[in-house]
SELUM-14863 format. One record per residue (C-alpha): residue in three letters; residue number from 1; x, y, z. Coordinates in steps of 0.1 Angstrom, whole numbers, plus 5000, padded with zeros to 4 digits. Example, Ala and Ser with C-alpha at 12.3 -4.5 7.8 and 13.67 -1.06 7.14 Angstrom:
<nodes>
> Ala,1,5123,4955,5078 .
> Ser,2,5137,4989,5071 .
</nodes>
This chain:
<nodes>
> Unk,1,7283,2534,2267 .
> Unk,2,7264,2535,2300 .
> Unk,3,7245,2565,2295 .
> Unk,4,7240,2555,2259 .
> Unk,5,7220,2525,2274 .
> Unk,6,7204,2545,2302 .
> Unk,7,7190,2564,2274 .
> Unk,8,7174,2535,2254 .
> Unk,9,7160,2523,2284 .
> Unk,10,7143,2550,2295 .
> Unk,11,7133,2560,2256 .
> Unk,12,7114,2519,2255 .
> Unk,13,7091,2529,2283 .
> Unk,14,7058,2543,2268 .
> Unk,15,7026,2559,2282 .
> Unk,16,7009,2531,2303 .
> Unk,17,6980,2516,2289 .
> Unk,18,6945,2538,2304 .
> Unk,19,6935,2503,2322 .
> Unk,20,6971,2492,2333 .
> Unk,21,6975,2527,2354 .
> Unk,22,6930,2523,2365 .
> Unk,23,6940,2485,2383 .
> Unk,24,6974,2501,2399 .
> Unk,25,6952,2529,2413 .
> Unk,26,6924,2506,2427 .
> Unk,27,6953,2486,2443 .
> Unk,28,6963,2516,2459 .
> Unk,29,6923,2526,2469 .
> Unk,30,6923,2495,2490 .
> Unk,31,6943,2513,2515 .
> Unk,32,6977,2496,2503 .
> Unk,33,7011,2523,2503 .
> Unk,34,7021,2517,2469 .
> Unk,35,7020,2496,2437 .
> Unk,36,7039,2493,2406 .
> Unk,37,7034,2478,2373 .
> Unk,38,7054,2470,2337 .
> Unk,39,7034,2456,2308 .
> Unk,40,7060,2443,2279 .
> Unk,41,7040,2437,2250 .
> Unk,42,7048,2421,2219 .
> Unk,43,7067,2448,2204 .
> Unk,44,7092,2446,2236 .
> Unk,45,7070,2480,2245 .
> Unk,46,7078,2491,2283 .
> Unk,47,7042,2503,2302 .
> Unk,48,7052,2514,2335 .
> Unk,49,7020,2523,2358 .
> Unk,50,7026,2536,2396 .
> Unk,51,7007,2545,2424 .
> Unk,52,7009,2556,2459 .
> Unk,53,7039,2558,2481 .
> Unk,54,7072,2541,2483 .
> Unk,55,7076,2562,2517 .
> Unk,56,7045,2563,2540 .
> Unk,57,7069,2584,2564 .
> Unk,58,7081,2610,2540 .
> Unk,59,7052,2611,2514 .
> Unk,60,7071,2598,2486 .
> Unk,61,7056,2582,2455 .
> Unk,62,7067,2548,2443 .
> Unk,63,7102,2544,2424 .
> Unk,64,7094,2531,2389 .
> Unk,65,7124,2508,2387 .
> Unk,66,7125,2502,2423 .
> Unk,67,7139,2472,2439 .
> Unk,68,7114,2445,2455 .
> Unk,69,7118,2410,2479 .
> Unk,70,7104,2385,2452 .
> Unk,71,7094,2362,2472 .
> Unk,72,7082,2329,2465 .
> Unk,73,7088,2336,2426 .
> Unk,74,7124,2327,2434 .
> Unk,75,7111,2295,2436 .
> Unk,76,7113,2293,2398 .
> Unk,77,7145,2306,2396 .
> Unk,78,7155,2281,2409 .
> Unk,79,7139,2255,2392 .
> Unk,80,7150,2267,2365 .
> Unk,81,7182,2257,2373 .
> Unk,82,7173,2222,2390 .
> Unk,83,7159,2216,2353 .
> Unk,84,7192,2230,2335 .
> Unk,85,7208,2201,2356 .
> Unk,86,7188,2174,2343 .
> Unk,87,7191,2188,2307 .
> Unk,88,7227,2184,2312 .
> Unk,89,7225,2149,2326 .
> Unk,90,7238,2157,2364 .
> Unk,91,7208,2151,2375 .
> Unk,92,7173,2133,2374 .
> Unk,93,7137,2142,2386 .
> Unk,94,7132,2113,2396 .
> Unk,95,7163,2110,2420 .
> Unk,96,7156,2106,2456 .
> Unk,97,7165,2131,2480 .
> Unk,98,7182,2104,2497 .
> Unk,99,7202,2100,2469 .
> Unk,100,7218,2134,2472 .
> Unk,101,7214,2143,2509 .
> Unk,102,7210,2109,2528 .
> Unk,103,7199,2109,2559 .
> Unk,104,7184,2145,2560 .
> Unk,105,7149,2139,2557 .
> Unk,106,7141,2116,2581 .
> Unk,107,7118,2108,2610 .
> Unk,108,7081,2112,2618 .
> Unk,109,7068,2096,2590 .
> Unk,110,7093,2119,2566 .
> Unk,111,7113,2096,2544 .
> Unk,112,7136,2110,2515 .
> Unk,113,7143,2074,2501 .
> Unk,114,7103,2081,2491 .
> Unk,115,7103,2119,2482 .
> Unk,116,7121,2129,2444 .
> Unk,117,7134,2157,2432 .
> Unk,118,7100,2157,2410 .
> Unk,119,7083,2158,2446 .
> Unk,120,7100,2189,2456 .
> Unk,121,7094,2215,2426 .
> Unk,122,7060,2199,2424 .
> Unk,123,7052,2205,2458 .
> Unk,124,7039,2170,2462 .
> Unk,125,7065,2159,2489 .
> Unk,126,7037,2164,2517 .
> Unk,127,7067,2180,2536 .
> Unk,128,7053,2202,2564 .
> Unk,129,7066,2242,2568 .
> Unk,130,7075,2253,2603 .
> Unk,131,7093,2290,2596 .
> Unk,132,7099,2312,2622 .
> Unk,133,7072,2341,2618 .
> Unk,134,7067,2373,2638 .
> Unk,135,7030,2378,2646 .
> Unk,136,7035,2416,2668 .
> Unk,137,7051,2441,2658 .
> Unk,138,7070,2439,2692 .
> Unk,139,7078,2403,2679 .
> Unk,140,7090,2416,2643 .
> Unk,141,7117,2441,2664 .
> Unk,142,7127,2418,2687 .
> Unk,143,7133,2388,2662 .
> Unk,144,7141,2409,2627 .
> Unk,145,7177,2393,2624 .
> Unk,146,7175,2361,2638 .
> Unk,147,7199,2340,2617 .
> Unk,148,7186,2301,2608 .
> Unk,149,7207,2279,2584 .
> Unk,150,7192,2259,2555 .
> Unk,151,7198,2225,2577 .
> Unk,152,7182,2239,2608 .
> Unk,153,7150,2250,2591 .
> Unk,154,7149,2218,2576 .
> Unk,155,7151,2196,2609 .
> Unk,156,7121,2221,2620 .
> Unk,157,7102,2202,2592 .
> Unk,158,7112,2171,2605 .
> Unk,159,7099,2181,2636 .
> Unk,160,7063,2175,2621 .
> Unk,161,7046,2145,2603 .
> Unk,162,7041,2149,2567 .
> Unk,163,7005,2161,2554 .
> Unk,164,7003,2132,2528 .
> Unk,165,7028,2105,2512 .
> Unk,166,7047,2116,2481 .
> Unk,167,7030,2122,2455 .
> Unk,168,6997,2117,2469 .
> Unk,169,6984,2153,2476 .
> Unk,170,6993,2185,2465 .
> Unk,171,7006,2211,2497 .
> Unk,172,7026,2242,2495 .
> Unk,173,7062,2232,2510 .
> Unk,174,7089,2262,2512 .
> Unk,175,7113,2235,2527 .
> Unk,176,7112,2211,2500 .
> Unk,177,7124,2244,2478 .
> Unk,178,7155,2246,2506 .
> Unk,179,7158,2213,2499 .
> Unk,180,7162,2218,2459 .
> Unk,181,7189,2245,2465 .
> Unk,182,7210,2216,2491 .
> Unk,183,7208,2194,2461 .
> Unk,184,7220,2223,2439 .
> Unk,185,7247,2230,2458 .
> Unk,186,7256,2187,2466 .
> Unk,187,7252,2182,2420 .
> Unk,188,7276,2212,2412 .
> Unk,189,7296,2216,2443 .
> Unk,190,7288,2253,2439 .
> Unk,191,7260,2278,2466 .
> Unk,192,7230,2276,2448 .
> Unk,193,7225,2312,2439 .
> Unk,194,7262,2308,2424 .
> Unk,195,7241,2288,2400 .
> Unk,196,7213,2310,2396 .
> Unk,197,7238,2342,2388 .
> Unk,198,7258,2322,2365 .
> Unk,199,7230,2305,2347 .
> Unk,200,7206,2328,2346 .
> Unk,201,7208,2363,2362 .
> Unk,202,7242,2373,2344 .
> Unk,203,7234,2356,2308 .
> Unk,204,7197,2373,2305 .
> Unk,205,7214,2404,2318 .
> Unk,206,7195,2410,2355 .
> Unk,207,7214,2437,2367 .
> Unk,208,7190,2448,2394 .
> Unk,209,7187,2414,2405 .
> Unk,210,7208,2399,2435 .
> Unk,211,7206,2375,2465 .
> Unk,212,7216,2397,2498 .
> Unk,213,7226,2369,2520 .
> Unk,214,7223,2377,2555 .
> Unk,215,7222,2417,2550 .
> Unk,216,7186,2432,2562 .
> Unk,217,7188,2459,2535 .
> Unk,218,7171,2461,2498 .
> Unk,219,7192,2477,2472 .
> Unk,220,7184,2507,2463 .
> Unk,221,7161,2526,2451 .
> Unk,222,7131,2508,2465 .
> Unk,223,7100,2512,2481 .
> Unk,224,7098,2507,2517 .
> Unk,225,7079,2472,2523 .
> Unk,226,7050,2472,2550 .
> Unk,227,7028,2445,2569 .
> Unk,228,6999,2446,2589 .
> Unk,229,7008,2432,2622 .
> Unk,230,6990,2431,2651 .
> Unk,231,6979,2471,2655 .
> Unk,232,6963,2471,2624 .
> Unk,233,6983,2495,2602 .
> Unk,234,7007,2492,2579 .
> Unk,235,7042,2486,2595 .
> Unk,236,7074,2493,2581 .
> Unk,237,7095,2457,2578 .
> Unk,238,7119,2464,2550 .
> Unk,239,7148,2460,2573 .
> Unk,240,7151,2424,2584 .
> Unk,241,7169,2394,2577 .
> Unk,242,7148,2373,2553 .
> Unk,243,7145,2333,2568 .
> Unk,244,7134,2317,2535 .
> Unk,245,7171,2322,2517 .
> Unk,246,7151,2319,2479 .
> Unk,247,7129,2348,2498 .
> Unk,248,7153,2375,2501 .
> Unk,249,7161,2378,2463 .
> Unk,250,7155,2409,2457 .
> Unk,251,7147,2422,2415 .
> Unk,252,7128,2449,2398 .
> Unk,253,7096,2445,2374 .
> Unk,254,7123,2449,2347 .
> Unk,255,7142,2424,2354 .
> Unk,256,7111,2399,2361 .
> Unk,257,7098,2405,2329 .
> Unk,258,7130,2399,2310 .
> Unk,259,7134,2365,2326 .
> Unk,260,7101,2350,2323 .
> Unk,261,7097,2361,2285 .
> Unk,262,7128,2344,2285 .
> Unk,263,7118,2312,2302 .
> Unk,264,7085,2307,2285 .
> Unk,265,7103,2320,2253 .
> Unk,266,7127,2286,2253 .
> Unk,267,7162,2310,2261 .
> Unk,268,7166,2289,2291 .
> Unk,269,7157,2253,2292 .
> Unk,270,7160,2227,2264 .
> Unk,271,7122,2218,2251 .
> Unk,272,7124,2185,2273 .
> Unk,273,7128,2201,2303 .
> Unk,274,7105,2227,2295 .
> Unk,275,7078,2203,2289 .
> Unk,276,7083,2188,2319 .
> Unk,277,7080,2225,2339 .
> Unk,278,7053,2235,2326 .
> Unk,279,7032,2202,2331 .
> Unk,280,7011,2207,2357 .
> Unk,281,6984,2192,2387 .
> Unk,282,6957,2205,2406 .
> Unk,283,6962,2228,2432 .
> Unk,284,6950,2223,2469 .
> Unk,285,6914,2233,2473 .
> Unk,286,6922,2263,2496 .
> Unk,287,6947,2277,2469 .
> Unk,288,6927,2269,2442 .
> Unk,289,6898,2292,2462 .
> Unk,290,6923,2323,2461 .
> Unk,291,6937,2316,2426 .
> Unk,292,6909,2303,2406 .
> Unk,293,6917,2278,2378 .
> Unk,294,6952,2275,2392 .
> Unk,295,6976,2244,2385 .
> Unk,296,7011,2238,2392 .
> Unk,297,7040,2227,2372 .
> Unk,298,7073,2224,2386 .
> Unk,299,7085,2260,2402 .
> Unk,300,7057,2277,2377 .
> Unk,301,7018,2284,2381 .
> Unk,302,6993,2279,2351 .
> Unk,303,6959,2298,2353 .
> Unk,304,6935,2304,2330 .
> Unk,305,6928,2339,2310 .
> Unk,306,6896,2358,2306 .
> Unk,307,6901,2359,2268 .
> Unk,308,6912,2327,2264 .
> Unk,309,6938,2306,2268 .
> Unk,310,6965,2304,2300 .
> Unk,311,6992,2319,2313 .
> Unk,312,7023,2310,2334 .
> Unk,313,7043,2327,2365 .
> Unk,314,7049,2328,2402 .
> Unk,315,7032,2350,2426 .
> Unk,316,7053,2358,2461 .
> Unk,317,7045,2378,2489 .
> Unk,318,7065,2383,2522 .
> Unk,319,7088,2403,2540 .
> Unk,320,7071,2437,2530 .
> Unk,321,7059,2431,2492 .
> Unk,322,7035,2411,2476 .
> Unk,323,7044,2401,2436 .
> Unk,324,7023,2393,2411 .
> Unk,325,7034,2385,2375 .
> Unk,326,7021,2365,2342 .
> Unk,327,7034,2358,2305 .
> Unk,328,7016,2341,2278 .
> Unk,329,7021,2305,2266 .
> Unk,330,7048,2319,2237 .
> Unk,331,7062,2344,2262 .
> Unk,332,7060,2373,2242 .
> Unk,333,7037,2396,2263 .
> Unk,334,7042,2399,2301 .
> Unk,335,7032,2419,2335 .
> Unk,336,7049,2418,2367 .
> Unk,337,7034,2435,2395 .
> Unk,338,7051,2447,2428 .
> Unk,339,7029,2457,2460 .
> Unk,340,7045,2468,2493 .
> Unk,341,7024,2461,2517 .
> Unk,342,6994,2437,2526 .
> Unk,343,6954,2444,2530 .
> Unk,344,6934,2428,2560 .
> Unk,345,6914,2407,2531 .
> Unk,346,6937,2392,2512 .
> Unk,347,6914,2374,2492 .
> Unk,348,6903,2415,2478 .
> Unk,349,6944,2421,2474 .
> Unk,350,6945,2390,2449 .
> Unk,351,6915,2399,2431 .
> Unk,352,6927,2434,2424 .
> Unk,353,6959,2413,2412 .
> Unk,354,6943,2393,2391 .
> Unk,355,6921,2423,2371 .
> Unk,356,6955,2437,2366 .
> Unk,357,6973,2410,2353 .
> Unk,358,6948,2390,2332 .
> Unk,359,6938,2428,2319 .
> Unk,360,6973,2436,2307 .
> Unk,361,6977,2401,2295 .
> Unk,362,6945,2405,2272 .
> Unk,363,6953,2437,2263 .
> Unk,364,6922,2452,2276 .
> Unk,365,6923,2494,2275 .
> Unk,366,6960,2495,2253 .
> Unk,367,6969,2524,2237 .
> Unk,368,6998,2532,2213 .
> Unk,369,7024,2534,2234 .
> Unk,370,7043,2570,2224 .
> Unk,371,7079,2569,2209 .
> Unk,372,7114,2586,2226 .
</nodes>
């Protein structure tokens, strides 16, 4: 049965579409290692494009169904599963985070009787971020598997005054996402990527996807992540312990694709909850400057396509790889791009993102994809 299903797998993946493999290669021309990417069109057609290396070291290209740190995009992931609670009654979005972990956000003008569970996913809390980052190479080594638990990096937030009141500004705030998974774990009394295997990683199927804990490793086969430190090049970071816990899950562009056709397709949240997620406010000027046209719902991104009308995902970036991804409104076509490593200009690295998502999503430069 196994290799039966190896088979079919590899038989669904066709000849990449001519502009799908141009964008991975001009990724690659900007002087990044590697890049992958997997179109699913309407048909439930695999594209696969790759391009450079997976290995700077040893020269070797980029796995096609290698393994990635997604990043930020956990963050929907897990709200997913915040909004699978509320569908189920357990819990509200407009509960305090008072309500279900009292007295943890507290002092310097952070209150949690003020900040909801709405707040949070919406990034609207005005919660500050205060992560422990390496800035050297020397300080990468030296600091690669430093340990910190979900409280401590939360009283680091504390540590700072909020950027705005609840609900009155829109800032980025990886801490109010640890905060989602404490509430998580307080609603079902289980760790929260208990609740993201059971409700959504085992019923849609993700075998390639998994939470490492505190392990430095990524499953393999992967490519090697790299960063740009303070020497310039790129730097090999793959081994480290990941801070950000939602950070460190690690998938394929398989797997991505499969759960947000799934989520946009209705599999995985009732239509109220849905609604709700995919409702969305204006981004911060300096993130709507890098992602033009870009609003946020609750754990998903909305931006605007070339040929028309919008589509939804999470990018990520961190730790080695930068991901990309998008699905249309009805979830039936999809693109989920992995890049491991960064560029000096960012700005260039999204852009080149961007042509290659909102391309695929179009359908610009498709062939017929070839059977077997």
């Amino acid at each position: 049965m196994r290799t039966l299903l190896a088979l079919l797998a590899v038989a669904a993946v066709a000849t990449p579409p001519t502009d799908l493999q141009r964008h991975t290669d001009a990724i690659h021309a900007l002087g990044l290692p590697g890049a992958q990417a997997r179109l699913v069109t309407e048909d439930g057609r695999h594209h696969v494009a790759t391009s450079g290396f997976g290995d700077l070291g040893a020269g070797r290209p980029v796995p096609p169904e290698g393994r990635f740190r997604i990043a930020s995009t956990g963050k929907a992931f897990v709200a997913t599963v915040a909004l699978q609670l509320v569908g189920e009654g357990r819990l509200r979005l407009d509960d305090t985070v008072e309500r279900w972990l009292p007295g943890v956000v507290r002092g310097n003008g952070n209150d949690g009787r003020r900040i909801t569970v709405r707040h949070l996913l919406q990034h609207t809390s005005g919660i500050h971020d205060d992560f422990p980052d390496y800035t050297t190479e020397a300080d990468f080594l030296r600091h690669r598997y430093d340990v910190y638990t979900p409280e401590q990096l939360v009283a680091r937030a504390m540590a700072h005054r909020p950027h705005f009141k609840p609900g009155k500004g829109w800032g980025y705030s990886s801490v109010g996402y640890i905060l989602v998974d404490m509430i998580v774990e307080r609603v079902t009394g289980n760790p929260w990527w208990t609740e993201v295997e059971r409700r959504v990683v085992r019923p849609l199927g993700l075998t390639a996807t998994s939470w490492p804990g505190l392990s430095p490793e990524v499953p393999r086969p992967h490519a090697r992540g790299y960063q740009i430190l303070d020497t310039g090049r790129q730097f090999d970071v793959t081994e480290q312990v990941v801070v950000d816990p939602e950070a460190a899950i690690t998938s394929t562009t398989r797997d991505l694709n499969t759960f947000f056709r799934a989520l946009l397709g209705g599999r995985l949240l009732r239509p109220a909850q849905l609604a709700a997620m995919t409702r969305t406010v204006p981004v911060d000027p300096g993130l709507a400057e890098i992602l033009p046209g870009a609003r946020y719902g609750l754990g998903l991104m909305r931006r605007p396509l070339p040929c028309g009308g919008v589509y939804w995902g999470h990018p990520g970036g961190g730790a080695g790889y930068i991901t990309d991804n998008g699905v249309t409104a009805d979830g039936r076509r999809s693109v989920v791009l992995s890049v491991n490593g960064t560029h000096p200009d960012f700005t260039q690295q999204q852009q080149a993102a961007d042509a290659l998502v909102e391309g695929a999503l179009c359908g610009a430069g498709t062939t017929r994809p070839r059977r077997g």
